[in-house]
C-alpha positions in Angstrom: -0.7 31.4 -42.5 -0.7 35.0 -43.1 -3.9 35.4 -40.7 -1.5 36.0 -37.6 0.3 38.7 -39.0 -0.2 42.5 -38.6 -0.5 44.5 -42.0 3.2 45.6 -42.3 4.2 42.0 -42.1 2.1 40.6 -43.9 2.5 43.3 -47.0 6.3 41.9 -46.2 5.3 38.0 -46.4 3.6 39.0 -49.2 5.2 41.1 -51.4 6.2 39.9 -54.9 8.8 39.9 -57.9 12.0 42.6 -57.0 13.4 43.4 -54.4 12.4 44.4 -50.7 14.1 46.2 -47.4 12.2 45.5 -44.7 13.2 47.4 -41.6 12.3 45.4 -38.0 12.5 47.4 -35.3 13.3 45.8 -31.5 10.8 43.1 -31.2 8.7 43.5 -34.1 8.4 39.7 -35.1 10.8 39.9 -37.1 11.7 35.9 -37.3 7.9 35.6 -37.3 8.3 37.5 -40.5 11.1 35.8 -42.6 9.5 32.5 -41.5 6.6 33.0 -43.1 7.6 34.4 -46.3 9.9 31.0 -46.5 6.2 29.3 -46.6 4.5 31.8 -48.4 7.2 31.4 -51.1 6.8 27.5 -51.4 3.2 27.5 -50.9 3.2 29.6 -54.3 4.9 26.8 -56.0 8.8 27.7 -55.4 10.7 25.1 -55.0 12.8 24.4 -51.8 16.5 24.2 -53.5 15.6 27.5 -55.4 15.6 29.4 -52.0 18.6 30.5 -50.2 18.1 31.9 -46.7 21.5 33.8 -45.4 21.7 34.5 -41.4 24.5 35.4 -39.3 24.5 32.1 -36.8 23.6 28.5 -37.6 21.1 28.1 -35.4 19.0 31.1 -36.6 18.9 29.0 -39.9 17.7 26.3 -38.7 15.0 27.8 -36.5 13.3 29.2 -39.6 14.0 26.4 -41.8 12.3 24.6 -39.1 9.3 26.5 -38.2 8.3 27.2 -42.4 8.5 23.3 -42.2 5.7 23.3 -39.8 3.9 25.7 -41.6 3.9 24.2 -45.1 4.2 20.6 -43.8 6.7 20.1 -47.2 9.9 18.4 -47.1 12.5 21.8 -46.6 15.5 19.6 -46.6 16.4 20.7 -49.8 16.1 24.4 -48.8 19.9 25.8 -48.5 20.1 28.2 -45.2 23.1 29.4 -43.1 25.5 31.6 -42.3 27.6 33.4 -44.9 30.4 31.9 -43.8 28.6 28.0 -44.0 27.4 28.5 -47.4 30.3 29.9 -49.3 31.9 27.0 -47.2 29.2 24.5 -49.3 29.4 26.2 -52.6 33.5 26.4 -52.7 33.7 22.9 -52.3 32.3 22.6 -55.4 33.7 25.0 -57.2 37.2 25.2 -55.6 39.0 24.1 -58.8 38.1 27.7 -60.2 40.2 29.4 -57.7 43.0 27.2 -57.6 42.2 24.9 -54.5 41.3 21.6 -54.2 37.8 20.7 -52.6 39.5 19.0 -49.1 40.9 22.8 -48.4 41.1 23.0 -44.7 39.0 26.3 -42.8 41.7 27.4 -40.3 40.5 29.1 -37.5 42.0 32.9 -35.7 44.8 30.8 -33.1 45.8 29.3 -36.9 45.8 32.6 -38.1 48.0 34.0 -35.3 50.0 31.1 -35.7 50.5 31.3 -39.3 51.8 35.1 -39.2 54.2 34.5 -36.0 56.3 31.6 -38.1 55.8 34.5 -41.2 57.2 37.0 -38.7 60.0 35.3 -38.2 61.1 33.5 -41.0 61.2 37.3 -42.7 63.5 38.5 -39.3 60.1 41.3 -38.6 60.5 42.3 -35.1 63.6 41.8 -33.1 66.6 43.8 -32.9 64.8 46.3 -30.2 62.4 46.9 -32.8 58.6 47.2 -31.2 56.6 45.1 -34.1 53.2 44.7 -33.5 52.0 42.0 -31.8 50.4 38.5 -34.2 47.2 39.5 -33.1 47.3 42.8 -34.0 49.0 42.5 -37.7 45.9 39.8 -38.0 43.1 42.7 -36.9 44.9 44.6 -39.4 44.8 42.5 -42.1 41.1 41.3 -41.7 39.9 44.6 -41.3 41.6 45.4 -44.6 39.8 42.4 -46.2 36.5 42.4 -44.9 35.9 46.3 -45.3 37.7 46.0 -49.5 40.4 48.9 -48.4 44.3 49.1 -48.7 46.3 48.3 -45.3 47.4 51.8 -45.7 43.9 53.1 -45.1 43.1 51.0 -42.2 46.3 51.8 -40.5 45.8 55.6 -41.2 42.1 55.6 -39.7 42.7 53.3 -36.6 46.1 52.6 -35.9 48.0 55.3 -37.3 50.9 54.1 -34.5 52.0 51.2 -36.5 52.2 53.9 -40.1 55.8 53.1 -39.6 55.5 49.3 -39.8 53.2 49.7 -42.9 55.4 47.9 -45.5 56.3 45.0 -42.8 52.3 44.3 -42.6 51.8 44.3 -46.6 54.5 42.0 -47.0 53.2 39.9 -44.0 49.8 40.0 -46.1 50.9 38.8 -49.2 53.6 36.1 -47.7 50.7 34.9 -45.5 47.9 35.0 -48.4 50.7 33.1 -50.5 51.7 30.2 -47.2 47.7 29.8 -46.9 47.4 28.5 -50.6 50.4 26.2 -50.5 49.3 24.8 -48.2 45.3 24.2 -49.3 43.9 26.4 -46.2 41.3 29.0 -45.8 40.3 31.2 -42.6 37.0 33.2 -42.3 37.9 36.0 -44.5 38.8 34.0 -47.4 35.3 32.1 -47.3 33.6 35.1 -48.3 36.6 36.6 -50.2 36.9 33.8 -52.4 33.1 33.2 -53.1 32.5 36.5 -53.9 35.3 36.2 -56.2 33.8 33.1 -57.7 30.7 34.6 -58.5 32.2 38.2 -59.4 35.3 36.5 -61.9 33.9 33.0 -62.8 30.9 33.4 -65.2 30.0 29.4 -65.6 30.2 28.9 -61.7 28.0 32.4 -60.8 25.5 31.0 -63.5 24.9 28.1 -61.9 24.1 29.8 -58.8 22.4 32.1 -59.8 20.0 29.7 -61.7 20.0 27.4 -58.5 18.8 30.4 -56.2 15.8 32.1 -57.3 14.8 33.8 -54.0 17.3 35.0 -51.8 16.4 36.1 -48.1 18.4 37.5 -45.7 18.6 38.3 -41.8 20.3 41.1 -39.7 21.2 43.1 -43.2 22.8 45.8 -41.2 25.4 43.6 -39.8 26.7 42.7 -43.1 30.3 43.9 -44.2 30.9 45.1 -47.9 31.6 41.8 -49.1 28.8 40.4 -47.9 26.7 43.0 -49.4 28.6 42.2 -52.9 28.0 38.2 -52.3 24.1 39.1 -52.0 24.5 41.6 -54.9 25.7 39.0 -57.2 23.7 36.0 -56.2 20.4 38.3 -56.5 21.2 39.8 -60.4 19.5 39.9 -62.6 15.9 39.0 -61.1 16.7 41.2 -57.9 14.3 39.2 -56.2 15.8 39.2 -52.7 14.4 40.1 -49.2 16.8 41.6 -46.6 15.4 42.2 -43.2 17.4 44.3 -40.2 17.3 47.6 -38.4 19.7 50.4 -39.1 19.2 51.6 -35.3 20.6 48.0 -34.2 24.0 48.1 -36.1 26.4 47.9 -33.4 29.5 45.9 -34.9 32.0 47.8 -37.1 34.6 46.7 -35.0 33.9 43.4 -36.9 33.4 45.3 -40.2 29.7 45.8 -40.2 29.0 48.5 -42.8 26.1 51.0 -41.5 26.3 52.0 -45.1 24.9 48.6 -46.6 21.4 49.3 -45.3 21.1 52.7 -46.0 22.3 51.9 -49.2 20.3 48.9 -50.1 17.6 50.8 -52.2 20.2 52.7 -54.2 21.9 49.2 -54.9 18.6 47.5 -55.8 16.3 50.6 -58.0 12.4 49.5 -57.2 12.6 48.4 -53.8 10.1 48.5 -51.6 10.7 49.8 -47.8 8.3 47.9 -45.3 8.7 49.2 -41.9 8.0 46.7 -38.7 7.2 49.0 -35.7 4.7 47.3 -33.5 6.6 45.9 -31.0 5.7 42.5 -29.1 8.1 42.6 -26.6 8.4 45.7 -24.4 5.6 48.1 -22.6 5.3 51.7 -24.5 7.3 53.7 -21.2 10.2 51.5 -22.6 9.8 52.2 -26.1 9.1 55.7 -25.6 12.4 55.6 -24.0 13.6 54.1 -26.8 12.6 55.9 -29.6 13.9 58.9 -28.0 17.4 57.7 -27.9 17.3 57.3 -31.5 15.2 60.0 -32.7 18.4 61.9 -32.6 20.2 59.8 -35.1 22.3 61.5 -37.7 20.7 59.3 -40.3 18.4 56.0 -41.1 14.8 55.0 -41.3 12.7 56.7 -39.3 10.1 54.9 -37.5 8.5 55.1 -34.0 7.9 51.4 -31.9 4.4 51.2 -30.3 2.2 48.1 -28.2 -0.5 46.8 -27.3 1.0 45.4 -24.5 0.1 48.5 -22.1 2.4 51.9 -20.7 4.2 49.8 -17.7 6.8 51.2 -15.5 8.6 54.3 -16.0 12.4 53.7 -17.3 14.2 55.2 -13.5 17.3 57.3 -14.3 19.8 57.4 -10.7 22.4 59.7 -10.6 25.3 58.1 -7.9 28.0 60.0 -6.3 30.6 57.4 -7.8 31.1 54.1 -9.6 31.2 52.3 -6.4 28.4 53.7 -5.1 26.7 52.8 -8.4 28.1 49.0 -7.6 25.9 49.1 -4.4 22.9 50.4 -5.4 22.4 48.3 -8.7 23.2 45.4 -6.1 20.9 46.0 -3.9 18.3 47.1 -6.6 19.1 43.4 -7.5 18.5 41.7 -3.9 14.9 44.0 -4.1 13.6 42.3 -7.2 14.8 38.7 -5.8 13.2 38.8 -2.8 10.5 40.2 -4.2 10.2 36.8 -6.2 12.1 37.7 -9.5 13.5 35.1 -11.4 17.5 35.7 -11.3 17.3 34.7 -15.1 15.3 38.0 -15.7 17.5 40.3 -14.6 20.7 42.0 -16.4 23.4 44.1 -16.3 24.4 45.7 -19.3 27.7 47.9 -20.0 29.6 49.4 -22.4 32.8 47.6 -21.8 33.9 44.3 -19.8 35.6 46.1 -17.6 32.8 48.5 -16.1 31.4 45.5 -14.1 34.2 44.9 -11.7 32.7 46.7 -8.7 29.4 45.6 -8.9 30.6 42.0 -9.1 32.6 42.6 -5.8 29.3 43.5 -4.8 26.9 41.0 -6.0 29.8 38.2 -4.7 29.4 39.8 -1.1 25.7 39.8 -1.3 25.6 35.9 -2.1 24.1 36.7 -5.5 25.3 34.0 -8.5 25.8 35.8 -11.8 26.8 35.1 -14.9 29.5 37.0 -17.0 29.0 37.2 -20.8 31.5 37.3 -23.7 34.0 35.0 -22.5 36.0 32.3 -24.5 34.7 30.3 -26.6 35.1 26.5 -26.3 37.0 25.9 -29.2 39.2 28.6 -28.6 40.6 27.0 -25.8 44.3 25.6 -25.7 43.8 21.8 -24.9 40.8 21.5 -27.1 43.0 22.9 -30.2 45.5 20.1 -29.1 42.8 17.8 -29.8 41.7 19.1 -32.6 44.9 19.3 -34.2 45.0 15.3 -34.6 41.3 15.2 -36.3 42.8 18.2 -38.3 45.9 16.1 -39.6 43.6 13.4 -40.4 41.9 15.3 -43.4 45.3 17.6 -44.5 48.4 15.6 -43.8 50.4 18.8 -44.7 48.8 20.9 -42.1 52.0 22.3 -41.1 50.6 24.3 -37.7 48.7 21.0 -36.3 51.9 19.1 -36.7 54.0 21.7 -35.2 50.9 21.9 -32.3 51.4 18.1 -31.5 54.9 17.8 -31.6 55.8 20.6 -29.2 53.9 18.4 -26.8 56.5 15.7 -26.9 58.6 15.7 -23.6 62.2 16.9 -24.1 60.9 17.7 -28.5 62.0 21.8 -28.5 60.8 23.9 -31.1 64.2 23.8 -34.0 63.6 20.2 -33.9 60.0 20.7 -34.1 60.5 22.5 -37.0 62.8 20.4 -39.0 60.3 17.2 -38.5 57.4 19.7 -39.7 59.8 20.4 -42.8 60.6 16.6 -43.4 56.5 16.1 -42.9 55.7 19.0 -45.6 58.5 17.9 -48.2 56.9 14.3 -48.4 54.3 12.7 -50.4 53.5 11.2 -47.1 54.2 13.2 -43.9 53.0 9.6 -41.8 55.9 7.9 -43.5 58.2 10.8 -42.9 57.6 10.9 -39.5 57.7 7.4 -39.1 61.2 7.3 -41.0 62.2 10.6 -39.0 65.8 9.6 -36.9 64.8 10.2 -33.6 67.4 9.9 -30.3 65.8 7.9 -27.5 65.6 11.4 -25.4 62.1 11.9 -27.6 62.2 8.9 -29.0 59.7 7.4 -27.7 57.1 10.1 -27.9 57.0 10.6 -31.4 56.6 6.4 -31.6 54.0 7.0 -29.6 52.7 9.3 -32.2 53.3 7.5 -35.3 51.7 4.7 -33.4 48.2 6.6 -32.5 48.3 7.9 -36.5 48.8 4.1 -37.7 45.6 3.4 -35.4 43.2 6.1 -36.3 44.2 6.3 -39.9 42.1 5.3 -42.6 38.4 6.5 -42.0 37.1 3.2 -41.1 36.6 5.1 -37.2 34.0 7.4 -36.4 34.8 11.0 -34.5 33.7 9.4 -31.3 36.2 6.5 -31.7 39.0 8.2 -32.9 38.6 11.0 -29.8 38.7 7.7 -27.1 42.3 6.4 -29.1 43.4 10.0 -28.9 42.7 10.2 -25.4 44.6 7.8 -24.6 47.7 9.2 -25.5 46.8 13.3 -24.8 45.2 12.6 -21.4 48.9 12.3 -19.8 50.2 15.3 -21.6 47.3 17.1 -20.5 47.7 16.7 -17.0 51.4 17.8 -17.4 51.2 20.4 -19.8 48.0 21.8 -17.6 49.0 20.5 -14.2 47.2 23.9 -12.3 43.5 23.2 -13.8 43.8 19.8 -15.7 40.3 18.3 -14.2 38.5 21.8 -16.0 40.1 21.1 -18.7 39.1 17.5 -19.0 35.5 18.1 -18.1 35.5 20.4 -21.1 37.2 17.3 -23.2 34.1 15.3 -21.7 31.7 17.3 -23.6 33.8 17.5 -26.6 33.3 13.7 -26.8 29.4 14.2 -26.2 29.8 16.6 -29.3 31.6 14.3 -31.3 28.8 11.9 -30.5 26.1 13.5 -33.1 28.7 12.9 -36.6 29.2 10.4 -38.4 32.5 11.9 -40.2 35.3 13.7 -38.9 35.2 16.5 -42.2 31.6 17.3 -41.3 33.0 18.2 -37.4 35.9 20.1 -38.3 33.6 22.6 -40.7 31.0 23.2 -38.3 33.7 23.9 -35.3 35.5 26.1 -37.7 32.6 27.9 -38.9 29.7 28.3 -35.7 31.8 27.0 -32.8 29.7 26.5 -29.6 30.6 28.7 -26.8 31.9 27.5 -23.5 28.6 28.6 -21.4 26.8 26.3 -23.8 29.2 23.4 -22.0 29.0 24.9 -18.7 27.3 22.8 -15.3 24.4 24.8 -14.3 25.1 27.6 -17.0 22.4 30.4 -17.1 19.0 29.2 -15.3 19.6 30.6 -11.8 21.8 33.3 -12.6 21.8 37.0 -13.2 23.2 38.6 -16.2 26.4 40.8 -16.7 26.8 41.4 -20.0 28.6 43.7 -22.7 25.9 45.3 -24.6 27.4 43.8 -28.3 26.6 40.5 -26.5 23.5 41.0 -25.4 21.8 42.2 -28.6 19.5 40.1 -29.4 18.4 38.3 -26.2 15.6 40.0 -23.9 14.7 40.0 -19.8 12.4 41.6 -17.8 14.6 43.5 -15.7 17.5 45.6 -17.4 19.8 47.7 -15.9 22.5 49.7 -17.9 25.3 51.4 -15.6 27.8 53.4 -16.6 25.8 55.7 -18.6 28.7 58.5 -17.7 30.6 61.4 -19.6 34.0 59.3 -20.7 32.5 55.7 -20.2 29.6 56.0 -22.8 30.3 56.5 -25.2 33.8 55.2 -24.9 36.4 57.8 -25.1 37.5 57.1 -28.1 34.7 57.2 -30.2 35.1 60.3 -31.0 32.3 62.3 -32.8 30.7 61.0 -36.3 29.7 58.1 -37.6 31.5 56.1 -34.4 29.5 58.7 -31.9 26.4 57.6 -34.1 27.1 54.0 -33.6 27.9 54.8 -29.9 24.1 56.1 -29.3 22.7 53.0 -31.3 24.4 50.6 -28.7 22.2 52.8 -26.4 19.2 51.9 -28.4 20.2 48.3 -28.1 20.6 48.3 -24.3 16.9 49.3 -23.8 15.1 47.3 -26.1 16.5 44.0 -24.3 14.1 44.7 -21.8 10.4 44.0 -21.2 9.1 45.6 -18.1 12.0 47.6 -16.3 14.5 49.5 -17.6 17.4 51.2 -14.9 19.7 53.4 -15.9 22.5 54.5 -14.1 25.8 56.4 -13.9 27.9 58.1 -11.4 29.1 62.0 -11.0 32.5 61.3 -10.8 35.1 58.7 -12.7 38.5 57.9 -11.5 40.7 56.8 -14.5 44.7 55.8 -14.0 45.5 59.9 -13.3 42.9 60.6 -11.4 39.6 61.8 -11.9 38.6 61.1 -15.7 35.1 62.5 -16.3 32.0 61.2 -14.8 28.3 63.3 -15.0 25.9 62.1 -17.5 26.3 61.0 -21.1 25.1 63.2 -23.5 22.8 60.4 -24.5 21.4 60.9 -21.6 21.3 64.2 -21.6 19.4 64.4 -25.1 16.4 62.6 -23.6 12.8 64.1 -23.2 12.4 64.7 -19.7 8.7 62.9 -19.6 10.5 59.6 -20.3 11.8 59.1 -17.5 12.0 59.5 -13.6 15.0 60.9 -12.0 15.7 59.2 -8.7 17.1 61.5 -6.0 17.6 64.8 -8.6 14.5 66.8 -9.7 14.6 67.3 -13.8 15.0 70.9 -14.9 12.9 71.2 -18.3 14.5 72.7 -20.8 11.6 75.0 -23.2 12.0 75.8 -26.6 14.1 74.5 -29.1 13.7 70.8 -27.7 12.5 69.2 -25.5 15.6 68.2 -23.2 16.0 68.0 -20.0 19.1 68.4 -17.8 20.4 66.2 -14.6 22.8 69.3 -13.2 22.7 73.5 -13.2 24.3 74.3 -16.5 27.9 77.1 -16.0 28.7 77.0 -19.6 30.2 79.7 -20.8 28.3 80.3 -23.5 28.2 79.9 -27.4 30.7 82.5 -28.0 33.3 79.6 -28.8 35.1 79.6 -31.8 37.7 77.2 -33.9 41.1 77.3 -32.2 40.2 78.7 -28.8 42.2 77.1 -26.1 39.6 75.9 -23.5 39.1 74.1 -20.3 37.2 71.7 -18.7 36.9 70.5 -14.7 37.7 66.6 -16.4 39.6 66.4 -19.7 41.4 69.1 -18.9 42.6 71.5 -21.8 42.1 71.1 -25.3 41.5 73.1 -28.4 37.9 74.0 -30.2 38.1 72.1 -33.5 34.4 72.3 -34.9 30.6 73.1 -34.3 28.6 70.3 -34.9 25.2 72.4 -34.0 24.3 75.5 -32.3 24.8 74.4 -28.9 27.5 71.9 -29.5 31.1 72.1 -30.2 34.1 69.6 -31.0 37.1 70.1 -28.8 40.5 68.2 -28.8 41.3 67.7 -25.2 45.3 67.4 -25.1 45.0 63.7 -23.0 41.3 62.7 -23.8 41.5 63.0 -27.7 38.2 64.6 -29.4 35.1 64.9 -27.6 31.8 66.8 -28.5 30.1 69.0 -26.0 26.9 70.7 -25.5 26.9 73.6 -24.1 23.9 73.5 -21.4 25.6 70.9 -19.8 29.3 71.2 -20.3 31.4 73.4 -17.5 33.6 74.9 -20.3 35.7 78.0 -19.8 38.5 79.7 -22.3 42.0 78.6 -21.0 
């Protein structure tokens, strides 16, 4: 088993009693890895059930679960693996009572959410009266980000949305009115999952004994994308025998905006004394020019585990650096770069386009459209996200939680001439019964809508019951949605019912209708999955938060410009930090050839708004790469750097609270010096933004 392994992974596989942080770079096996301690772990007599394997996608699970099978030819069925998310899902069921909810609690999903805090909103008169009150969406970032990062609403509205300060007492009392509606009424979004386990196992001592005692081993995948409750949840289950294995890459954390805590990596070996640091740097994936490329990006790093990727798989091309006069010059080169490699007999499905935000693709897909090129956009929709499948939904939904208030609001709005006040008072008659079917049956209704909420009651007589399976009761719902469909979606109804189509072939694989509803709620498929022809003959565009863990053989990241990467408002710090690790990201998706790009000048709503290299891309050795179209100046002593433009800094002679000025943002204020060539500067428009001085074209104001 272990005979396929190089020596870092196998002192991994093999390591024994307490606990372990092993750090995978790009490519580095680390599946390979986890897989094989699973086996190596039950070939030494543990038990399946005693094992708990925690990933951050379904599927991921059950690849591993899957492969160990293989390995150990035992029956893993009794293995427990998922996501966080699916597991405290399993375990609250059980243990529900402890909290105060009953095991049926329904998961209810971000439109719920949203949904929830508008009817909240209201009912409290927040908003109106001229009063600009942020938006559903935006009290529900707030609040998660609150929850899933254990800090005050003050806090998060002081670091990131310190525009809405004055609303700060509106949003607690949103919070606690929407934590208190969610309870009446037996439901639980994402957030609470893990809240609410980790408070099971952190306030419930008989409940976090059993599980404790139940999972021996605990392993876990993509550690640096954990948030701090996550961390706690793993912290808890693992006490006292600390025997738990957490396997990630520090220079691969990319998603705070979802709460991902760089900290709980770093961290790990002061949470868990003893641990042992295994570090997996012999990459499988990428030639060395392209690792050398990498591990230049992220040897300047303000902090992590060092380590330097290397292969056997040979040098390779050069990664090719183009400097372009502007973004839509930059849209017809990488094009055409494009139409080189296809002619040239590259698959289309090996080639991508990687940016820092969605919107830094809309040139070069005017472009690619002209040539007669197909792409493929990532980080769209997801399936279940979509309006007329949440109508569908909602009647599987009311099947299981008769009182599910926003499902029977969601149905009856569909109702010909049905407006929302009378929508409202049947949903009150429905939540004041024992029985909302027989309060709705009972409901007096005029013959204007009448007949549509017959209709209804009629469907609900029909389905009710559980005698139906998923499949059956989606043809009987059908029936009646299919004509609302086509009215309430008259522009794009036949999408919208090929969609539906596949939503039935899903439905096809379970045999009840709670089983559907948890796995929708808690790994919903995406809508390429669903898509005719998706993927297959079609370049890549892609954000690079998408793309991380996928690979091609042709890359190209665009964009690589002063004010478009990083983003603008990243600031300096640990967001900067995170910034240059989405770099690090970009590059490592590829296997052969890497192209960079990014254009001298970019036009933002005033005008020009920056444009000239990154100062990621300025940082890099000049050996690992090749400059197309601009010789590189070396830069000697003191680093090895290496600059794309003649440098007409002013100098170092910059101190705090000189009024300066730059060709781009404009003026701004010196705020801080980060280094001896580097300063921080408040631009009046462009917010902070750190310089270096070899490169930046800064004069006093």
């Amino acid at each position: 088993m272990t005979e396929a392994l190089n020596p870092a992974q196998r002192q991994a596989v093999e390591h024994g009693p307490g606990p372990i942080l092993v750090i995978a770079g790009a490519g580095t096996g680390k599946t390979r890895t986890l897989v094989c301690r699973l086996a190596y772990l039950m070939g030494r007599g543990v038990a399946p059930e005693n094992i708990l394997l925690l990933t951050f996608t379904r599927k991921a699970a059950e690849e591993m679960i899957s492969r160990a099978t293989s390995i150990v030819g035992d029956d893993t069925g009794r293995l427990t693996g998922g996501t966080f998310h699916s597991v405290a899902n399993i375990l609250l069921r059980r243990y529900a009572r402890h909290l105060g909810y009953e095991p049926g609690f329904v998961i209810s999903d971000r439109g719920d959410a949203e949904g929830i805090v508008n009817l909240l909103r209201s009912s409290l008169s927040l908003g109106g009266h001229g009063r600009r009150f942020p938006s559903r969406r935006m009290v529900i970032n707030v609040i998660s980000r609150a929850v899933n990062r254990c800090v005050p609403i003050g806090a998060v509205l002081e670091e990131q949305y310190s525009h809405l300060l004055e609303f700060q007492g509106d949003i607690e009392s949103l919070a606690r009115h929407y934590q208190a509606f969610k309870r009446e009424h037996q439901l639980m979004d994402y957030d609470d999952l893990l809240v609410n386990f980790r408070d099971l196992l952190r306030d419930h001592p008989g409940p976090c004994r059993e599980i404790r005692e139940r999972f021996v081993h605990v392993l876990v995948d993509e550690y640096q994308d954990t948030n701090p409750v996550q961390a706690e949840i793993v912290r808890l289950i693992a006490v006292p025998g600390n025997n738990v294995m957490v396997v990630g890459d520090d220079a691969q954390s990319i998603y705070s905006f979802r709460g991902a805590d760089f900290r709980n990596i770093i961290q790990f070996p002061d949470l868990f004394p003893g641990t042992v640091v295994v570090r997996l740097e012999e990459n499988y994936r990428s030639t060395q020019n392209i690792l050398d490329l990498g591990n230049a990006i992220i040897a300047h790093a303000g902090e992590g585990f060092k380590k330097r990727l290397f292969t056997s798989i040979g040098e390779g091309d050069k990664p090719l650096l183009h400097p372009l006069s502007n973004e839509a010059v930059q849209a017809r080169y990488v094009a055409g770069e494009i139409k080189k490699l296809l002619d040239r007999g590259d698959s289309a499905a090996e080639i991508a386009v990687l940016f820092r935000s969605g919107f830094h693709s809309y040139k070069l897909e005017i472009e690619l459209a002209s040539l007669g090129i197909v792409f493929e956009k990532r980080g769209g929709m997801k399936l279940l996200e979509s309006a007329h499948i949440k109508d569908v939904v909602s009647y599987f939904r009311l099947l299981i939680n008769p009182h599910d208030s926003l499902s029977w609001n969601r149905l009856l709005l569909m109702l010909p001439k049905l407006g929302p006040k009378t929508a409202a008072k049947i949903v009150q008659a429905a939540r004041d019964s024992d029985d909302p079917f027989s309060a709705l049956e009972e409901y007096p209704a005029p013959a204007s809508w009448g007949e549509g909420l017959r209709e209804l009651v009629l469907l609900f007589q029909g389905i009710r019951g559980g005698a139906m399976t998923p499949a059956a009761v989606f043809g009987a719902v059908m029936e009646v949605y299919r004509p609302r469909l086509e009215i309430l979606y008259a522009d794009d109804y036949p999408r919208r019912l090929r969609d539906l189509e596949q939503l039935d072939i899903l439905l096809g694989g379970y045999a009840d209708i709670p089983s559907f509803l948890d796995d929708i709620a808690l790994d919903p498929p995406e809508a390429d999955g669903f898509a005719d022809g998706a993927a297959g003959g079609s370049v890549i565009l892609s954000t690079i938060h998408s793309a991380k863990g996928l690979e091609w053989d042709n890359v190209f990241v665009i964009n690589l410009a002063e004010g478009r990467f990083p983003s603008t408002r990243s600031g300096f710090g640990p967001e900067l930090e995170e910034e240059r690790r989405l770099f690090y990201v970009a590059v490592t998706r590829a296997r052969k050839r890497v192209f960079l790009t990014y254009p001298r000048e970019v036009k933002g709503y005033g005008g020009f708004d920056g444009g000239g290299p990154s100062p990621f891309v300025t940082q890099l050795p000049h050996d690992v790469v090749r400059v197309a179209g601009l010789r590189p100046v070396p830069v000697y002593g003191g680093g090895d750097d290496f600059r794309v433009s003649s440098p007409t800094s002013a100098g170092g002679g910059f101190a705090v609270g000189d009024r300066v000025k730059h060709p781009f943002f404009a003026l701004g204020t010196v705020i801080g010096k980060t280094g001896k060539s580097k300063v921080v500067v408040a631009f009046d428009r462009h917010g902070n933004k750190e310089l270096h001085l070899d490169y930046a074209r800064l004069e006093r104001a």
